[in-house]
N, C-alpha and C positions, 0 to 999 in steps of 0.2 A: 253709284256705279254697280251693277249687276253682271252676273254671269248666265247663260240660258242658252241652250242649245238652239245655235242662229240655225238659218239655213242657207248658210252658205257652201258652195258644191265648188269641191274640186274634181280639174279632170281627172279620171282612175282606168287603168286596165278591164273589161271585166272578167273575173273569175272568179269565181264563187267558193263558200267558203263554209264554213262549220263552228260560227261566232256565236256563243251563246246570247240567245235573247232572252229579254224582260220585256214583258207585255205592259204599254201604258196604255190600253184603249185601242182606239184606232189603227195607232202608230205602236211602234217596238222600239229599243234603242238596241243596239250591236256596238262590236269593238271590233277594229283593225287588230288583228290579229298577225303575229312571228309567227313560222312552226312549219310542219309537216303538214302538209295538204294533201286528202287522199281527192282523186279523182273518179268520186261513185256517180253510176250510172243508175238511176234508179227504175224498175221496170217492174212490170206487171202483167197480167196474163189470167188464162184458164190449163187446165188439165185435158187433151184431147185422148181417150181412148184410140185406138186404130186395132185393126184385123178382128174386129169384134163378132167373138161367135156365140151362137146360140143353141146350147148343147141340148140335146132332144133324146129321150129315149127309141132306143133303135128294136127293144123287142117287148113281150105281155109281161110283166112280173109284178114284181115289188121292189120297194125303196129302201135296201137294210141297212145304210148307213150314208148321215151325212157328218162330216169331220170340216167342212171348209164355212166359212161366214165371209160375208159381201168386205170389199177393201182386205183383202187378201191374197197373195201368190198362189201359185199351184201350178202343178205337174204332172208328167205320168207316174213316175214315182210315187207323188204327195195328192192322190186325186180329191177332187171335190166328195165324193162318195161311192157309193158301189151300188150295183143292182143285181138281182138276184130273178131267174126263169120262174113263171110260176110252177114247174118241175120241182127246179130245188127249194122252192120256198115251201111246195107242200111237204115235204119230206121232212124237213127244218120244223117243222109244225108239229107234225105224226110224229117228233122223236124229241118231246120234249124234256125226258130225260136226260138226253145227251148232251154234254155244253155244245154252245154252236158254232166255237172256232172247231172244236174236234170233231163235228160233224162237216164241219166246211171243209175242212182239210182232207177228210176221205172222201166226198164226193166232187172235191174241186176238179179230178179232169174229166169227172162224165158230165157234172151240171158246173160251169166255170160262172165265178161271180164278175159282172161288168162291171167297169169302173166307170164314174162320170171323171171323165177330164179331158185336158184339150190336146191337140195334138202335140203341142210343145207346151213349153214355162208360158203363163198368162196370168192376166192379173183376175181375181172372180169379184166381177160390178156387182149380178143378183144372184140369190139362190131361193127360187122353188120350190126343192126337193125337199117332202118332209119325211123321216124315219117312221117305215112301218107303212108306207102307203104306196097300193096298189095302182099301178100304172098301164096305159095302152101305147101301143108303138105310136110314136111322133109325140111324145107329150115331153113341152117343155119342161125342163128341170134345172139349167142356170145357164146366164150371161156370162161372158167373159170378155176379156181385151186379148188379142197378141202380143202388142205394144200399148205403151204409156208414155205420153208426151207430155211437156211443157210446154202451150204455143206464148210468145212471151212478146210485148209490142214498145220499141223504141222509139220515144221522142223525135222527132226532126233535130234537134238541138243536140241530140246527143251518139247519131248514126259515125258519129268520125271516131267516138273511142270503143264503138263495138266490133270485137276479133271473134274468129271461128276458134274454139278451143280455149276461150277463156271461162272461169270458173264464176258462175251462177249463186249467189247464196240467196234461198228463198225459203216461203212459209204460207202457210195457210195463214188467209185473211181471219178465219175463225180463230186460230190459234197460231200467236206473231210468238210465242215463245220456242216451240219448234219448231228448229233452223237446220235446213240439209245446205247442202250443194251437189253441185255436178257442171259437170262442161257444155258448155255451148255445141250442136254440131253441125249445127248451119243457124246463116244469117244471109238474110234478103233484104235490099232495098226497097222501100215503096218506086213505084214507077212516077216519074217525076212529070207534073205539066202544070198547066196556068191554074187550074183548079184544085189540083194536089197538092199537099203538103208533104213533100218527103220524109217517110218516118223509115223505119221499118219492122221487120218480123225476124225472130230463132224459135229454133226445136232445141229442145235437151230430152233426149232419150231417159227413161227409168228405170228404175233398177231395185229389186228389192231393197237393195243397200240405201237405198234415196230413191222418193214417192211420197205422193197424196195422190189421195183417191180422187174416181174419174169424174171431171167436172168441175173440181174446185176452184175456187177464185182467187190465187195466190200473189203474191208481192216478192220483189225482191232487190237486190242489188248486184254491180257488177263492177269492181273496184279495178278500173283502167288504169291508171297511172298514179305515183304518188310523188311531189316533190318537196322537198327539202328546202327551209328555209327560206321561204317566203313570205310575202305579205297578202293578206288574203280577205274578204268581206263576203257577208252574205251576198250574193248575185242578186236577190231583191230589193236590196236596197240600192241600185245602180238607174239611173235616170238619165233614158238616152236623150239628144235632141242635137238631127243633122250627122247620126254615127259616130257623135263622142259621147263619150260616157260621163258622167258627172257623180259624184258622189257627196251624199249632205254630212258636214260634218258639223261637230261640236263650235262654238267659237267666243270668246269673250268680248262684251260689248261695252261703253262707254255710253258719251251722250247720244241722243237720238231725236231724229225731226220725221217728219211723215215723207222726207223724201230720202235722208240717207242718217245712215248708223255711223257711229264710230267703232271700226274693229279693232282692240287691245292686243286679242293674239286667238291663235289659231291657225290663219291663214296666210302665206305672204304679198308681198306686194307682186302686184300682175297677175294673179291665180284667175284663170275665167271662173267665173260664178255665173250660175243658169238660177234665171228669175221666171218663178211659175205662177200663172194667173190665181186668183182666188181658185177659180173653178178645181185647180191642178193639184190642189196641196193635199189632198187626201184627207182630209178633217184633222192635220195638223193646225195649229192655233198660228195666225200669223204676228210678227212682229210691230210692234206701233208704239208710239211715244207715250211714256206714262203722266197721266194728270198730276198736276200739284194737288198735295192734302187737303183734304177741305178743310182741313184745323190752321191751317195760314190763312182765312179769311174769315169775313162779319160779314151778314148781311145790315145792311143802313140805306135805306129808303127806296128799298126793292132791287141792289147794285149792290154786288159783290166787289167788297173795296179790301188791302189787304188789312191784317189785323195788326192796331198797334201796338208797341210793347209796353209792358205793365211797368208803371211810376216804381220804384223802390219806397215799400213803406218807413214810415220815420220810425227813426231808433225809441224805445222807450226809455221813459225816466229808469236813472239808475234807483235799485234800492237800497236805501241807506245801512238796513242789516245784509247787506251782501255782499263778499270780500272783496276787496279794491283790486283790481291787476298793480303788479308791480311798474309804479314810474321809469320812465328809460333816463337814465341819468342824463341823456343828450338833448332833452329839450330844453333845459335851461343852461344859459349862459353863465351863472354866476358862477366865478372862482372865490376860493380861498383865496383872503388877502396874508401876502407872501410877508413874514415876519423875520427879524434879521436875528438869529441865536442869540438867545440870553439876554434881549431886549424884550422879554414880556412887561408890558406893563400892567397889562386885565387879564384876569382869568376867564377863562372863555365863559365860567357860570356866571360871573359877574358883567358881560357884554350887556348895553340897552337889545329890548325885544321887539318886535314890532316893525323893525325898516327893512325897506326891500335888499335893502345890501344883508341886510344881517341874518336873514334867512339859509337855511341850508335843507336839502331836502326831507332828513331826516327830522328835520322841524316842523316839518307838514303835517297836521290833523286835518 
């Protein structure tokens, strides 16, 4: 009698679950699981830029300073860099003795330094602009964004636990170690028809405080619900057929023929069990009756006939130098003959030797 993971399927809820797997090939094995079940959403996406601008020199100079690098915020405050007329740049030049904050600072209101920046907070995609290089009106000198999105895209399977203002934890596919969040602040349905599959689509707004740079191909999750105390299984391992669900489980077998098993425990009596064609079993090994050992058989004249058991060999002679086992005093019959006190008439050394009555065990050589 054997134990082996039959494949017998009880019917189960589906809901999915967070059961640690061991990988045997093909197939995996999981556990029903007690406990806390979170209900993650798990989603994925890009980085869309928006109000993307393209910052251009607006007069003849030069390029005296760049402070900003691409995948960085910026402001009017915090500009990407500054530009300088070619006015003040010759002067800057002619007076190189002079440090060039303290010359900037006294010709800053006849020749004013331009800054590159955007009109508000933005994110800087490219930069351009290189320090020390003369430029002509309209010459590009960097990209930017206004905004930075997360456009993020929901399973069909999973549009019913997604809320406007629930919290986002995600990452760059490049780098799954750094994890931001942020809020959801819209969610759209796919538009639903014969050829559709309804899934849908959120934005999440960026923010210094939480961002990747423009483009990126990020992941992430979105932890809907959580309940308490449950029983719960991986969702892939659920096996529909007709909209119920069936689940394989573990189960102890007995004998077995090629048409039906003996189930010991596991399952009880009346449980549907869903039987899957060869084709169906996913390269798990199916069930089947085990051959007898070839070691209970002989071949004898081309027919396997069974084998029969071996004669017990005969005892050998005892060896006369080899100590005796002790006699069981029970195999012989002979009593002492019963003598009435004080009627001795032969002393026992003096008894005839030799007759079977007169034998006693300890007479035996």
């Amino acid at each position: 009698m054997r134990r082996l993971a039959g494949l017998a399927l009880l019917a189960a809820l589906a809901s999915p679950g967070t059961a640690q797997e061991a990988s045997t090939g093909t197939a995996s094995v999981a556990r029903v699981r007690r406990g806390t079940m979170k209900l993650l959403v798990r989603v994925q996406g890009t980085v869309r830029p928006e109000q993307v601008y393209r910052l251009k020199s607006t007069i003849e100079g030069r390029i005296e300073t760049v402070v900003k690098k691409p995948n960085s915020w910026s402001d009017d405050r915090d500009p990407i860099g500054t530009l300088l007329t070619k006015e003040m740049a010759a002067l800057v030049d002619s007076n190189a003795t002079t440090p060039g904050a303290v010359f900037e600072d006294r010709w800053q209101r006849v020749f004013q330094a331009v800054p590159i920046a955007c009109p508000g907070r933005c994110f800087v995609i490219k930069v351009y602009a290189q320090a020390g290089t003369l430029t002509q009106a309209g010459t590009l000198l960097a990209e930017a964004a206004g905004k930075l999105r997360l456009v993020g895209r929901v399973r069909p399977g999973d549009t019913a636990w997604v809320k406007e203002g629930q919290l986002v934890r995600f990452w760059d596919k490049k780098d799954p170690n750094r994890r931001q969040a942020a809020k959801i602040e819209r969610f759209v349905r796919d538009v639903q028809g014969d050829r559709v599959v309804p899934g849908g689509t959120f934005t999440v707004l960026l923010t210094p405080e939480a961002w990747l740079a423009a483009g990126s191909e990020w992941e992430g999750v979105i932890e809907a619900e959580v309940k308490k105390d449950v029983l719960s299984v991986p969702t892939k391992s659920l096996l529909l057929k007709d909209g119920v669900a069936y689940l394989p489980i573990r189960v102890s077998t007995g004998v077995s023929t090629y048409d039906e098993t003996e189930i010991i425990a596991g399952v009880p009596d009346g449980a549907p069990v869903l039987v899957l064609d060869a084709s169906a079993s996913g390269g798990v090994e199916r069930h089947t009756p085990e051959p007898e050992p070839m070691e209970r058989f002989s071949l004898e004249d081309g027919k396997l006939v069974p084998r029969k058991k071996a004669k017990p060999l005969p005892s050998e002679p005892e060896d006369e130098l080899a100590p005796r086992p002790a006699i069981e005093p029970e195999r012989y019959d002979r009593r002492r003959t019963k003598h009435k006190p004080g009627a001795i008439d032969v002393f026992p050394d003096d008894r005839p030797r030799g007759g079977k009555d007169d034998r006693y065990p300890s007479d035996i050589r």
